[in-house]
VMD Tcl script that draws the C-alpha trace (Angstrom):
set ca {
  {-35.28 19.70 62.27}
  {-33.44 17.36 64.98}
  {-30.26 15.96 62.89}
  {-30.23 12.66 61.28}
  {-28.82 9.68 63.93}
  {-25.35 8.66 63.09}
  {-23.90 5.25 62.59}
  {-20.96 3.91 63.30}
  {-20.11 1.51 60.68}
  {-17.94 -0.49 62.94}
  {-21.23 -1.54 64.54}
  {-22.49 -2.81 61.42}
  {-19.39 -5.00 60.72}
  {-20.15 -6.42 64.92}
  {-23.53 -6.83 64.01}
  {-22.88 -8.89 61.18}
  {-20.39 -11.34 63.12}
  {-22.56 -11.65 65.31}
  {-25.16 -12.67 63.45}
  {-23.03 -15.04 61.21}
  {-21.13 -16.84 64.51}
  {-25.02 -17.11 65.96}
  {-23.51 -16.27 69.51}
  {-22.18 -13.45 71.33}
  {-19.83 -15.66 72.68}
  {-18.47 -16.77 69.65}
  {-18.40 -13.55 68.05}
  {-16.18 -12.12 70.74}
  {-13.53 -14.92 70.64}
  {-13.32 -14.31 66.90}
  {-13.13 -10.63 67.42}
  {-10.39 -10.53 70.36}
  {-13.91 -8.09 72.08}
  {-15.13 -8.55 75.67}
  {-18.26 -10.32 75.36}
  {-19.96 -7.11 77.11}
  {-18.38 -3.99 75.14}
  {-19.69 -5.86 71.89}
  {-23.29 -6.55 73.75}
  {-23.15 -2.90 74.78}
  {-22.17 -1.49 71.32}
  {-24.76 -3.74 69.58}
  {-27.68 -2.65 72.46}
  {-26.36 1.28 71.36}
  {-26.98 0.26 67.98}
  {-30.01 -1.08 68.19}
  {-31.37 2.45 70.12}
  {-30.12 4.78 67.09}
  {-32.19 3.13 64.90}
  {-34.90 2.71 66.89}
  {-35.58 -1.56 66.76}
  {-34.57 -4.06 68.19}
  {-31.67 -6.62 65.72}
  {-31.87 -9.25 67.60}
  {-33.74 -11.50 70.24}
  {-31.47 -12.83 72.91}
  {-31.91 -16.02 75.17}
  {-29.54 -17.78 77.58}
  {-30.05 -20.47 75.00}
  {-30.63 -19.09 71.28}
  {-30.20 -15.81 69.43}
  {-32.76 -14.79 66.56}
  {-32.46 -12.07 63.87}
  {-35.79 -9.85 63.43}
  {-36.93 -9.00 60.87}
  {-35.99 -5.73 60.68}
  {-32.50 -6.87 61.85}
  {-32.16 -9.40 58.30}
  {-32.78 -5.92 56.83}
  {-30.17 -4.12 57.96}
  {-28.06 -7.12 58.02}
  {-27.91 -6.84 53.91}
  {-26.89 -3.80 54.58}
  {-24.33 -4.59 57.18}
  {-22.82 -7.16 54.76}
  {-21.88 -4.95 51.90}
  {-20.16 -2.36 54.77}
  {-18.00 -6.23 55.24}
  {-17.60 -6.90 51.53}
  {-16.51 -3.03 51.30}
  {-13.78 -3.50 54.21}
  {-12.35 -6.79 52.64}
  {-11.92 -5.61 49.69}
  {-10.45 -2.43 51.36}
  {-8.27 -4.53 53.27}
  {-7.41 -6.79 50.01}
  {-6.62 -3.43 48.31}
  {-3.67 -2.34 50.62}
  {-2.66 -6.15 51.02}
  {-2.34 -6.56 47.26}
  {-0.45 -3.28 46.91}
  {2.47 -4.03 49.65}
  {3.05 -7.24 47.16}
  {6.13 -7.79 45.31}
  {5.54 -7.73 41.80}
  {6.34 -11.15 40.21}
  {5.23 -13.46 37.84}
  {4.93 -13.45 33.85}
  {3.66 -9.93 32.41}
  {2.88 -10.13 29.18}
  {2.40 -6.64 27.56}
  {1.53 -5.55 23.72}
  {2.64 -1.99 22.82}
  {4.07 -0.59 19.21}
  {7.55 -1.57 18.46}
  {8.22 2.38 17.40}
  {7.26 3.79 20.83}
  {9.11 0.58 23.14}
  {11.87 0.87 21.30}
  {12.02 4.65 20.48}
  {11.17 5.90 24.02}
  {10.48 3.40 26.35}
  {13.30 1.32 25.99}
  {15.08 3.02 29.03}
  {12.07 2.68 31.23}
  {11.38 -0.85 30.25}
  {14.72 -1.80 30.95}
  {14.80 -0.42 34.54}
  {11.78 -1.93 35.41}
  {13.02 -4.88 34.85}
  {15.67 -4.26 37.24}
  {13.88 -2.76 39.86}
  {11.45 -6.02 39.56}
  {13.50 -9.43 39.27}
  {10.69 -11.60 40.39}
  {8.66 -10.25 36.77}
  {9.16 -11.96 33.57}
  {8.62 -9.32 31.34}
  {7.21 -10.39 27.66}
  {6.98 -8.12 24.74}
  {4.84 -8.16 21.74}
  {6.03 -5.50 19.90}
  {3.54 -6.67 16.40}
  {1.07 -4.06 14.76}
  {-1.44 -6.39 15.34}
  {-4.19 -5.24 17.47}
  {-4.38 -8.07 20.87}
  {-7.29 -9.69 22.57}
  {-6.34 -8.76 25.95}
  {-8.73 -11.43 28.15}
  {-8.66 -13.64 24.87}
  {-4.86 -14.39 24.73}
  {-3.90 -13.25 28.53}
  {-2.30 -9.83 27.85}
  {-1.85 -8.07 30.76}
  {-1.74 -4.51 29.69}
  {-1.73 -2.74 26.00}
  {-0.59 0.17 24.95}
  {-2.35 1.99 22.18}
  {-2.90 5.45 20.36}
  {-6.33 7.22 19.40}
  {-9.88 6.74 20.58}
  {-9.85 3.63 22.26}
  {-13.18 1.07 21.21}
  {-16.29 0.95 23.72}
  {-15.64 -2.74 25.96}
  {-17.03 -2.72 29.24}
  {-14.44 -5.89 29.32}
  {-11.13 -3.56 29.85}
  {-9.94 -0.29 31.45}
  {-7.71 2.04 30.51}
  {-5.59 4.91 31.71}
  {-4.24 8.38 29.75}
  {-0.71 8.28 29.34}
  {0.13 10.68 27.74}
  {-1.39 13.41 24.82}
  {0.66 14.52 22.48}
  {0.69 16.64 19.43}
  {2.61 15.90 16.27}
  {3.84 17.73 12.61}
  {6.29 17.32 9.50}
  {10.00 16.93 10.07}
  {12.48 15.92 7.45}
  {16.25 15.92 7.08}
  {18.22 19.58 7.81}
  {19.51 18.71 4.03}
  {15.89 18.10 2.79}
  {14.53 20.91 4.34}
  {17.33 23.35 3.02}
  {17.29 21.95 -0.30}
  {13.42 21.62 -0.68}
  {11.31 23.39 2.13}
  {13.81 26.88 2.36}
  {11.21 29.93 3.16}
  {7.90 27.48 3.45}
  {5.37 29.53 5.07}
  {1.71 26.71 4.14}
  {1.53 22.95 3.85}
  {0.12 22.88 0.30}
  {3.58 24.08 -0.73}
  {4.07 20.37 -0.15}
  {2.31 20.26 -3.57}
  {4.45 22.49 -5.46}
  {7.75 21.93 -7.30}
  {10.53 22.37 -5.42}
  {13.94 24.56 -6.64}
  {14.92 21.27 -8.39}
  {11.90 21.41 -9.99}
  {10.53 17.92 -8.55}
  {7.43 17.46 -6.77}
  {8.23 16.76 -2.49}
  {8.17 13.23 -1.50}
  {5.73 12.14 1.56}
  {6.47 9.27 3.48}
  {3.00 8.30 4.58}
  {1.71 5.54 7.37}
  {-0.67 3.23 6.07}
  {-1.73 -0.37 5.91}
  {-0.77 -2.34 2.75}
  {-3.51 -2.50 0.16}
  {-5.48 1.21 1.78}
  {-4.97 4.66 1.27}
  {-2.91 6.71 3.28}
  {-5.24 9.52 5.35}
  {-4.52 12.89 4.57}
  {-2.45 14.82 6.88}
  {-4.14 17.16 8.37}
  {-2.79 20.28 9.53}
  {-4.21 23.25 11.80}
  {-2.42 26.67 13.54}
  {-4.08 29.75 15.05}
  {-4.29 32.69 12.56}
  {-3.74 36.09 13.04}
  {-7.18 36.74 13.96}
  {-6.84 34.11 16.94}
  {-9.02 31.72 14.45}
  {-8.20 28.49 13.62}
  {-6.77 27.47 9.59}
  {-6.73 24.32 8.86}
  {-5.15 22.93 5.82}
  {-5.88 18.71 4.84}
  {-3.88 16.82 1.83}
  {-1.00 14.88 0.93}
  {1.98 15.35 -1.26}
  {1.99 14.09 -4.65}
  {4.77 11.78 -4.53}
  {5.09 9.07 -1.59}
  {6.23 6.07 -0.32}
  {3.73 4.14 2.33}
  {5.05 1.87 5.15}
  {2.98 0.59 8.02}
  {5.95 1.52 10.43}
  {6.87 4.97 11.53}
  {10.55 4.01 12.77}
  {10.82 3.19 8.75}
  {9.29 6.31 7.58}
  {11.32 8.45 10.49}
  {14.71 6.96 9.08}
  {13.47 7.38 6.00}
  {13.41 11.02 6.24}
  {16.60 11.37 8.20}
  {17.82 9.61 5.01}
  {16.66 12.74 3.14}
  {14.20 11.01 1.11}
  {11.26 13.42 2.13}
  {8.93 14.62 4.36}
  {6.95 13.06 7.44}
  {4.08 13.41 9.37}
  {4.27 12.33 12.89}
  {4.00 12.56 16.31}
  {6.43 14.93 18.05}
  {7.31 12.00 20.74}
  {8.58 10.08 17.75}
  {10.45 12.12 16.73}
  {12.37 13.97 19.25}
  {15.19 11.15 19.61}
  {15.77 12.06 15.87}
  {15.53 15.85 16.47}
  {17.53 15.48 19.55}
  {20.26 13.90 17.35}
  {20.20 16.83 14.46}
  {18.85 13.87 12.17}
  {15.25 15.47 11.57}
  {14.26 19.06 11.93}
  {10.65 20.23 12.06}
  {9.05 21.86 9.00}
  {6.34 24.60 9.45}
  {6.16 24.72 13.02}
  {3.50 26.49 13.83}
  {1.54 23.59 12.06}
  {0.35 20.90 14.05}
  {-1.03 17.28 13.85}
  {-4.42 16.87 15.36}
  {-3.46 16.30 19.26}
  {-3.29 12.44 19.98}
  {-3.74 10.80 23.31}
  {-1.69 7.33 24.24}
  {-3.71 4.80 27.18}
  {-2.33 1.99 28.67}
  {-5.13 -0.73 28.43}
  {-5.73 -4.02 31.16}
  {-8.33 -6.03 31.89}
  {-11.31 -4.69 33.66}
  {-10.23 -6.69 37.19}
  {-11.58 -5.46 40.25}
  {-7.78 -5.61 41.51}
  {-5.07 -4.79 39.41}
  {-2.09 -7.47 39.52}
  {0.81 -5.74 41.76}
  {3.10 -6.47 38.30}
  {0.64 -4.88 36.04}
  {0.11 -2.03 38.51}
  {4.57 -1.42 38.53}
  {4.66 -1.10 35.05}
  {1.83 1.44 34.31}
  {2.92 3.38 36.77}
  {6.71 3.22 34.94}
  {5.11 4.09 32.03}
  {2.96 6.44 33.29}
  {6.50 8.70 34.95}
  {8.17 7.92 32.02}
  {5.49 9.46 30.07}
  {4.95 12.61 32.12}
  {6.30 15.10 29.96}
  {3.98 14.25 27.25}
  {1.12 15.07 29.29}
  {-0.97 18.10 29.45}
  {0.03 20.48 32.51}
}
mol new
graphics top color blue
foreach p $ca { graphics top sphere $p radius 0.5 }
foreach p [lrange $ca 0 end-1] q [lrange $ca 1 end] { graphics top cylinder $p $q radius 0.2 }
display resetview
C-alpha cells in the first residue's frame, strides 16, 4: 500500500493568508515571502492532495470548493500556532499584578510561610493577598486566583487543579504525654482504656462547631502482609475547627492528635510532639492547588504554583 501523502502544515498556515489577504501579492508582503516561493509552495500543495484550492486570474482569486474545505481546516492549524505562540509569549512575562490566593491558615503559616515569603521577593511587581479563612472560596465568583485545598476535590468543569502533594498522617502528642499515658502502646483502641493514672486519654479532634468529629481511622500492614484497620475515637475530647490549635494543644500535653504528618513535623522537628503508634497511619491525603479553568494561566498564578509545587516536593510520592 503506497504511503499516505504528507503535509506540511506550514502550507496550510500560507494557504490560509492567502486566502484571507485575497491576493498573492498581498499575502507575500504580509509574510516577508517572494511572491513565487509562496505560489510554488501553494501549487505543491495543491498536487499532494490532489485538487486544485484556488482559481487564479491576473485580476481575481477564488476559493473552490474543496479549497473552503480544507481552509476550516487550515484555520484551526492558525488558531493552534497563535495560541502556541501566545503560550511561550505569556510565559517569558514578568509576573505582576494582584494575586489573590485562599489556602488554610495551618499549612501557610506552618509550612509555607518560607516559600511564600520568597516569592514575594523573587516577584516585586505581584501583590500577593492572603485569605487564610476556613471558609471554602468561589474562585471565578469572588476573583481568586488559585486555592489550595485537601481531599477529593468537587466535580466543576469551571476550575483546574494540580497535585501538590500526598501525604499520610497519624497520632502525635507531647514526649511527657506519651511517657506518662501511651508507655508500651502496641493498638489504637488502647486510646479507650484508662491510662496508669487511671483517667481515660484525651483526643483533640477537628471538627466544625455544632457536628461530630469523624472517627479516626487507622490502618498498618499485619504480619501476614494484610491490612488491619482499626476506626474510633477516644472517650474524652476537646473539638476545634483548627489544627494549629489542636497541634499546640497537644504539645501542651493535654492529649492526643490525629493529623497529618506535614503538620506536624515543625512540632516534631522541635521535640514538642512525638508520634504515637507509628506503624499506624491516617488514610493517605492528597493537597491540589486549584485556578480557574483559563485556557492560559496568568504568568503570576503560574510563579506561585510552581513555588508551591518545589516547596511541596518532599511530600510527594517518588
Amino acid at each position: 500500500m503506497a504511503d499516505a501523502p504528507w503535509l506540511d502544515p506550514t502550507d496550510l498556515l500560507l494557504f490560509a493568508r492567502v486566502a484571507e489577504c485575497g491576493s498573492f501579492t498581498l499575502a507575500a508582503t504580509q509574510l516577508g515571502w517572494p511572491k513565487s516561493t509562496l505560489s510554488r509552495r501553494l501549487s505543491a500543495l495543491e498536487e499532494r492532495l490532489g485538487e486544485r484550492l484556488m482559481r487564479r486570474t491576473t485580476r481575481r482569486l477564488t476559493i473552490t470548493d474543496f479549497g473552503a474545505a480544507v481552509l476550516e481546516h487550515a484555520r484551526e492549524v492558525v488558531a493552534q500556532t497563535d495560541a502556541t505562540l501566545a503560550l511561550a509569549e505569556h510565559r517569558r512575562a514578568e509576573p505582576s499584578g494582584l494575586l489573590r490566593v485562599s489556602m488554610p491558615a495551618d499549612l501557610a503559616v506552618g509550612v509555607l510561610a518560607p516559600a511564600l515569603a520568597g516569592f514575594a521577593r523573587a516577584h516585586p511587581r505581584v501583590s500577593l493577598e492572603l485569605d487564610l479563612s476556613s471558609r471554602r472560596v468561589d474562585l471565578v465568583a469572588e476573583n481568586y486566583d488559585l486555592a489550595v485545598r485537601g481531599g477529593v476535590l468537587a466535580d466543576d468543569a469551571t476550575l483546574g487543579a494540580r497535585r501538590l502533594a500526598t501525604f499520610e498522617g497519624g497520632l502525635y502528642a507531647a514526649p511527657s504525654w506519651a511517657a506518662d499515658h501511651a508507655r508500651g502502646w502496641t493498638h489504637p483502641r488502647q486510646l479507650l482504656e484508662p491510662g496508669v493514672e487511671s483517667d481515660l486519654p484525651h483526643g483533640l479532634l477537628l471538627g466544625m462547631p455544632g457536628r461530630a468529629a469523624k472517627p479516626w481511622a487507622l490502618s498498618r500492614q499485619d504480619a501476614d502482609g494484610g491490612q488491619e484497620v482499626w476506626s474510633g475515637l477516644p472517650a474524652r475530647s476537646t473539638q476545634a475547627n483548627l489544627p494549629a490549635l489542636l497541634l499546640e494543644m497537644a504539645a501542651a500535653g493535654l492529649g492526643v492528635t490525629a493529623t497529618a504528618e506535614l503538620l506536624a513535623r515543625p512540632l516534631v522537628e522541635a521535640g514538642r510532639l512525638v508520634r504515637l503508634l507509628p506503624g499506624w497511619q491516617l488514610p493517605p491525603e492528597s493537597l491540589w492547588a486549584v485556578f480557574p479553568g483559563r485556557r492560559l494561566m496568568p504568568a503570576k498564578t503560574r510563579a506561585l504554583l510552581e513555588c508551591l509545587a518545589e516547596a511541596l516536593a518532599p511530600c510527594r510520592p517518588a
